[in-house]
C-alpha positions as CSV (number, residue, x, y, z in Angstrom):
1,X,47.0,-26.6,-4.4
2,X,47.8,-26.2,-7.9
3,X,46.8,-23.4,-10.3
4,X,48.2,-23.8,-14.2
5,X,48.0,-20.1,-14.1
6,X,51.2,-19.6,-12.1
7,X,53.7,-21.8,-13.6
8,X,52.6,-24.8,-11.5
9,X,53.7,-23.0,-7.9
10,X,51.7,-24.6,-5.5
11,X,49.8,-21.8,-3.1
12,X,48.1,-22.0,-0.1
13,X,44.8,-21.6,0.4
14,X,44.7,-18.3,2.0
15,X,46.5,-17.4,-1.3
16,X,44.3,-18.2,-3.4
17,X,41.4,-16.9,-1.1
18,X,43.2,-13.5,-1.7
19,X,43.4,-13.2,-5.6
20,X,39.9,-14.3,-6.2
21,X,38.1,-12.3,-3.8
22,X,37.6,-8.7,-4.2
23,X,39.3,-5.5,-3.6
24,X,38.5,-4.1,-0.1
25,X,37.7,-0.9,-2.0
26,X,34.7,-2.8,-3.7
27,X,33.4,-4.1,-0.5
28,X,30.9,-1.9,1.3
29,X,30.5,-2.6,5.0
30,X,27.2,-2.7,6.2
31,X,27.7,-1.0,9.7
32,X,28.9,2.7,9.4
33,X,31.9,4.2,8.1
34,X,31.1,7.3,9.7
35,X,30.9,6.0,13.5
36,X,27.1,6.5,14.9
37,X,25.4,6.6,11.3
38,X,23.1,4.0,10.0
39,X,22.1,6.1,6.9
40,X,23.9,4.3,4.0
41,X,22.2,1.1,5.3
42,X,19.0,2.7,5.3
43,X,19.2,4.2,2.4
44,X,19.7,0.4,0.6
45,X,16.4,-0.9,2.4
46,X,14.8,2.1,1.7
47,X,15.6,1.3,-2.3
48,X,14.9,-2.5,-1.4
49,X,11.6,-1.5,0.1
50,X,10.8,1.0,-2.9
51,X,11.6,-1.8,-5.5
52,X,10.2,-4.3,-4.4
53,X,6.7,-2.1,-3.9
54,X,7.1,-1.1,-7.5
55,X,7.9,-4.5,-8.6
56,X,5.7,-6.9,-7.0
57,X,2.9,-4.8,-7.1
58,X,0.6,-6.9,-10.2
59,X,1.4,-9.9,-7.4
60,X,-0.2,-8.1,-4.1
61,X,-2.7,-6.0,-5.7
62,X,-6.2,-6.2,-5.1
63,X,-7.5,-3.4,-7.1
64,X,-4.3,-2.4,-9.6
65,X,-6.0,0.8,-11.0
66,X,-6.6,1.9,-8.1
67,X,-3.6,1.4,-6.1
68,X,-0.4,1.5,-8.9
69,X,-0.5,5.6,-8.6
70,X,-0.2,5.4,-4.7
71,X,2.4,3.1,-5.2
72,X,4.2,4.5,-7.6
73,X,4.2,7.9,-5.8
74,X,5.0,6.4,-2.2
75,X,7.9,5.0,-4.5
76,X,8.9,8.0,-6.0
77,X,8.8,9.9,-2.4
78,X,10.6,7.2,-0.8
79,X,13.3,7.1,-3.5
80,X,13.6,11.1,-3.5
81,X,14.5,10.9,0.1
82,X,16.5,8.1,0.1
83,X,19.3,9.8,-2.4
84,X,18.8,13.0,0.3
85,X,20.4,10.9,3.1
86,X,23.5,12.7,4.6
87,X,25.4,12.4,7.6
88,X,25.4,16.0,7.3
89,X,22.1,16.4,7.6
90,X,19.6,15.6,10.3
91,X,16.2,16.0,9.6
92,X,16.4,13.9,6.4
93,X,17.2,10.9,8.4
94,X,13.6,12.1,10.8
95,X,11.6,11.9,7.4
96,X,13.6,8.6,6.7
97,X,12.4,7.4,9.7
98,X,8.8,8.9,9.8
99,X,8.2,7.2,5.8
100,X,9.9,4.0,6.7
101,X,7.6,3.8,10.1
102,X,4.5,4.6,7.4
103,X,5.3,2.1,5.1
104,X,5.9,-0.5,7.5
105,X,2.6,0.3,9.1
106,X,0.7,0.9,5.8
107,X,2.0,-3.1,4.1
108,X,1.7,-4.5,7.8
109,X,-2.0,-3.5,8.3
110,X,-2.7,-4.3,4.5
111,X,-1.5,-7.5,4.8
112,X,-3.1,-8.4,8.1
113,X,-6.6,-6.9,7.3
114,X,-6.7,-9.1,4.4
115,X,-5.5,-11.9,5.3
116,X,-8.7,-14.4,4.6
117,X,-8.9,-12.6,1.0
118,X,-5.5,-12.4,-0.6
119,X,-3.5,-15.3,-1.9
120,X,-0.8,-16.4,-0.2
121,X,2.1,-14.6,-2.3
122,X,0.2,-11.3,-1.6
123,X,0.7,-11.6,2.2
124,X,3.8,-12.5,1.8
125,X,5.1,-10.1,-0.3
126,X,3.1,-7.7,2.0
127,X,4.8,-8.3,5.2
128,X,8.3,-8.6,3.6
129,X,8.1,-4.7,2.2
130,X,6.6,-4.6,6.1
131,X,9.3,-5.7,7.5
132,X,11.9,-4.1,5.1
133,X,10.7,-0.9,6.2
134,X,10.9,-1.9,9.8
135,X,14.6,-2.5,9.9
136,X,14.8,0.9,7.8
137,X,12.7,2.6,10.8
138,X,15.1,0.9,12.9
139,X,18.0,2.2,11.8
140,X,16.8,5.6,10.5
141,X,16.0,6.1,14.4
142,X,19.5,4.5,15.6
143,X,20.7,7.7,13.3
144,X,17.8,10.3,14.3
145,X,19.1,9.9,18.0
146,X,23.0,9.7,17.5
147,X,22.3,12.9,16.0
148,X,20.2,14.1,19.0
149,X,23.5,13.6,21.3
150,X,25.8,14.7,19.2
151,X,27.4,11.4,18.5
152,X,27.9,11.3,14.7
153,X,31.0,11.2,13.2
154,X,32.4,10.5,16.8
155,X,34.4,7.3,18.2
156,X,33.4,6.1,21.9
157,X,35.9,6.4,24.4
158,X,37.0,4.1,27.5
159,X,35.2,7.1,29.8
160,X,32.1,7.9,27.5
161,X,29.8,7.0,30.6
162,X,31.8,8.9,33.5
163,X,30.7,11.9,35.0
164,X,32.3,15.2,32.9
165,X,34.4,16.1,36.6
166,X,35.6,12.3,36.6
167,X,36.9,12.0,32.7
168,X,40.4,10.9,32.1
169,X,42.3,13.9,30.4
């Protein structure tokens, strides 16, 4: 392969693969860097979830005045504790868990209940902030109980199921 850039040098394709894509310091995994913690992922569906409340809201309405200042307050809430998420601290991934297992239960029974009087867009866009928050709740709780054993920030071992008297040294 050619590239008029580099004084017609042919390079592979694994070279050129290399200079166009990005620096592994720009790329964020999406499991954990810390080993056992799911928050930074939570935290990005817990943004996705908040947006996309915020913003599709004039499209699943039923009753705007009514419902923007709930909406905009869950928002705010859910935003609040989203930038609170630690790996340092466990009872901010509980409340991530408890609002994300609210909101999921809130847009899944609004959607559902009104299902014969909201236009189609509404449902959907109802049961995708649903299910947003229901991989949130998933993973706040994958955090919630590695906390409860004690397993953040720790690596699994070959013996991490034996009996504490049978444990390699």
């Amino acid at each position: 392969m050619s590239d008029p850039r580099h004084n017609e040098v042919d390079l592979t394709d694994t070279e050129v693969a290399a200079m166009y894509s990005p620096s592994p310091a720009s790329v964020r995994a999406w499991w954990p860097s810390v080993p056992h913690y799911w928050g930074d992922g939570v935290r990005q569906l817990l943004l996705g979830g908040a947006t996309l409340m915020v913003v599709a809201s004039p499209f699943y309405g039923s009753n705007l005045r009514v419902e923007f200042p709930f909406v905009i307050v869950g928002a705010l809430v859910i935003v609040a504790f989203a930038a609170l998420t630690s790996p340092r601290v466990w009872w901010i991934s509980a409340v991530d868990a408890i609002l994300s297992g609210a909101g999921a239960i809130i847009y899944a029974t609004w959607g559902i209940f009104e299902y014969g009087t909201i236009s189609p867009i509404a449902l959907v866009l109802r049961l995708a902030i649903a299910f947003i928050f229901l991989f949130a709740f998933y993973f706040s709780m994958k955090t919630v109980r590695a906390f409860t054993l004690g397993q953040v920030g720790k690596r699994e071992t070959i013996d991490e199921f034996e009996e504490r008297d049978d444990k390699l040294a």
